[in-house]
C-alpha positions in Angstrom: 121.4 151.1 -93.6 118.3 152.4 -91.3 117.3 150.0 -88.8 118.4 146.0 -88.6 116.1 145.4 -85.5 113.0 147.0 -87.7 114.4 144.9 -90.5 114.0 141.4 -88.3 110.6 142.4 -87.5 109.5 143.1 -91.4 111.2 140.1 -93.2 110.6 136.5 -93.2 112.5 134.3 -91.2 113.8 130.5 -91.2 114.0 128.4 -88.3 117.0 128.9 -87.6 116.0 133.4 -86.9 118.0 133.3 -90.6 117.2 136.2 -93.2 118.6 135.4 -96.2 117.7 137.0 -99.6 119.4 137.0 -103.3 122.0 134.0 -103.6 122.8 132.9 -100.4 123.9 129.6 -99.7 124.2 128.9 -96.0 125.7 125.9 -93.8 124.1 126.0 -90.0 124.3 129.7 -89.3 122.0 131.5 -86.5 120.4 134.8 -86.2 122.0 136.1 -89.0 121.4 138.6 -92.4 122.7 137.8 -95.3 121.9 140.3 -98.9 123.8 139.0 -101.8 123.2 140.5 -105.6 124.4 138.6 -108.5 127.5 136.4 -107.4 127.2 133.8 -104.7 127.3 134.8 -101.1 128.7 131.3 -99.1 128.2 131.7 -95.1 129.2 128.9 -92.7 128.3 129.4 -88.7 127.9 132.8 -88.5 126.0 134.1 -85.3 124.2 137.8 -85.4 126.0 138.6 -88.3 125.3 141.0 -91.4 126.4 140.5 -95.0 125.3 142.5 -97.4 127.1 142.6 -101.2 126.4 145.2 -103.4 128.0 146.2 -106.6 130.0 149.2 -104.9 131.0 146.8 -101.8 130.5 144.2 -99.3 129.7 144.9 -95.8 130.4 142.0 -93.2 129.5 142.9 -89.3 128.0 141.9 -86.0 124.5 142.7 -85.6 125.3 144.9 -82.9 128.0 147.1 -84.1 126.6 147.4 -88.0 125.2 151.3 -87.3 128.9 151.8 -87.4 128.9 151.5 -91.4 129.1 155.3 -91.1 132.5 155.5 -90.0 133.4 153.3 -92.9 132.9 156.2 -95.2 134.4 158.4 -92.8 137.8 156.8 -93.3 137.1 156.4 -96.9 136.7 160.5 -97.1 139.5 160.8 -95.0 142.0 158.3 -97.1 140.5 160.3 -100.4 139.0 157.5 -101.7 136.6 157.9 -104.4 134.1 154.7 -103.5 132.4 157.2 -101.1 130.9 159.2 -103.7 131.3 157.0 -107.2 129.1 154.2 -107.4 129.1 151.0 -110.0 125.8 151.0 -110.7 124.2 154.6 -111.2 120.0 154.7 -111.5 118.6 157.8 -113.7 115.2 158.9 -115.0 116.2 156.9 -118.2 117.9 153.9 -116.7 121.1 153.0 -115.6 124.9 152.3 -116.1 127.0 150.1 -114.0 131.0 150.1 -114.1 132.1 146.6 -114.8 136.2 147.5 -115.6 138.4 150.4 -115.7 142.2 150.7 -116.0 144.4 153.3 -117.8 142.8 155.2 -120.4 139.8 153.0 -120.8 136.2 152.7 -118.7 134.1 149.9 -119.9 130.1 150.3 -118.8 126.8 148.1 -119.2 124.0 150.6 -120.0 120.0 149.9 -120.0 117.6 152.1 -121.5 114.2 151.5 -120.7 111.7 151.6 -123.3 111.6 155.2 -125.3 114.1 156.8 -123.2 117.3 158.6 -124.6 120.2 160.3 -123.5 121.0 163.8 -123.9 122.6 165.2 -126.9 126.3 165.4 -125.4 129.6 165.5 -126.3 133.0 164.7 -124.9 136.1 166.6 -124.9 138.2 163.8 -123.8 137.0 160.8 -124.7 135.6 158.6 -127.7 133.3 155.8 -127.2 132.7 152.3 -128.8 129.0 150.9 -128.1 128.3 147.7 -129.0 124.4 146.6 -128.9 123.8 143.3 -126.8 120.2 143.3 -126.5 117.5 145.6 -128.5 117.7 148.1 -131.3 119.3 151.6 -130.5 118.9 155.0 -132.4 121.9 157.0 -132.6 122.4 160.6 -133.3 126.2 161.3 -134.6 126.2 164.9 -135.6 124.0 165.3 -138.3 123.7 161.5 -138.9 120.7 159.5 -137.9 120.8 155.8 -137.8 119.7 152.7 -136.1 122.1 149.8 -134.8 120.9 146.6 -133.7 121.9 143.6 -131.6 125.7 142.1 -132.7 126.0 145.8 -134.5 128.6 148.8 -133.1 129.2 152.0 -133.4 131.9 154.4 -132.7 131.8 158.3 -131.2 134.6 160.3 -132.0 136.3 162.6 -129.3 134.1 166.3 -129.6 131.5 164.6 -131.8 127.8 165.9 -130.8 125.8 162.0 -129.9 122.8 160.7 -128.4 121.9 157.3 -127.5 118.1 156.4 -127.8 115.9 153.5 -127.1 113.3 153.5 -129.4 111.5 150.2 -129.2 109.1 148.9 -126.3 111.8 146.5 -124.8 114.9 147.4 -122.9 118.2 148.7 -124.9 121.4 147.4 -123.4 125.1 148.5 -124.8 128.0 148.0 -124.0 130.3 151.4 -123.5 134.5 151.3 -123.9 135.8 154.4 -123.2 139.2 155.4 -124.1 141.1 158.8 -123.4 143.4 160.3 -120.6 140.2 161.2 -118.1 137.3 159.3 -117.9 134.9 161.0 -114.9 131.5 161.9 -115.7 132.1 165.6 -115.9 133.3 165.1 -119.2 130.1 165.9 -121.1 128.7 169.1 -122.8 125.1 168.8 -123.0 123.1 170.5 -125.8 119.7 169.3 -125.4 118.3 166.8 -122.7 114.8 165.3 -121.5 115.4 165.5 -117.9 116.3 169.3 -117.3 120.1 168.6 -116.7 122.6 171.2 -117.8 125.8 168.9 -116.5 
């Protein structure tokens, strides 16, 4: 979280010695720092207070006690939770994914490809994937098959089929992911070939 009292002397302030940044909407708070990302964050008469929402989790504190964060984590380490070390949003070299559900034997993702990027040629023991296209054109790579799908198209990846995903136009590529099989963690994947050096 590094430093609040640097933050206060970096950032903008209201009248009111306010910060507030993303979608905030505030009734008559003081002194008080407020992050929100995409849903609304409502605050009414807080004083020396911290919010901060992110897609992993919200953090609500006193100015004075928020350095304490770290023994959040501690007791999520200690209770074997996996929030500590498994994020919903995840950055890479060739964009991201974020987590938006996951139950029983299915994981459902958002992922964004920037422009010419790909992912590497992978496959899954224990898991197929569905990807729909939302938004640009992507180039898929399903064994020996080439082929492009666009927006409002799908496509479906067999359990231990060899797959890439690509972006090959100059606008952003995002699909959406459903998983399905009996384990869903990231250390599922074989990779065969891939742009960024990674062998896991």
């Amino acid at each position: 979280m590094g430093s609040w009292n640097a933050l206060d002397e970096i950032v903008e302030r209201d009248n009111l010695d306010n910060i507030f940044k993303g979608n905030v909407i505030d009734i008559g708070s003081r002194g008080t720092t407020v992050f929100a990302n995409e849903r609304v964050i409502g605050t009414i008469g807080l004083n020396d207070m911290v919010v901060v929402d992110t897609p992993d989790a919200t953090l609500v504190a006193p100015k004075q006690r928020v350095q304490k964060v770290r023994k959040i984590v501690e007791v999520l380490k200690q209770n074997g939770r996996e929030e500590h070390l498994l994020h919903k949003t995840v950055e890479g070299p060739w964009g991201s994914y974020t987590v938006l559900e996951k139950g029983k034997g299915y994981k459902i993702k958002r992922v964004a490809l920037k422009p010419g990027a790909k992912l590497s040629l992978q496959l899954h023991r224990k898991r197929s994937e569905h990807w729909v296209v939302v938004a640009g054109t992507a180039k898929v790579t399903k064994e020996d098959e080439i082929y492009l799908v666009h927006t409002n198209q799908t496509t479906y990846i067999p359990i231990n089929t060899k797959h890439r995903l690509e972006n090959p136009d100059e606008k952003p590529l995002q699909v959406i992911e459903v998983q399905n099989g009996g384990y869903l963690e990231e250390d599922d994947i074989e990779r065969f070939e891939d742009d960024y050096g990674r062998n896991r």
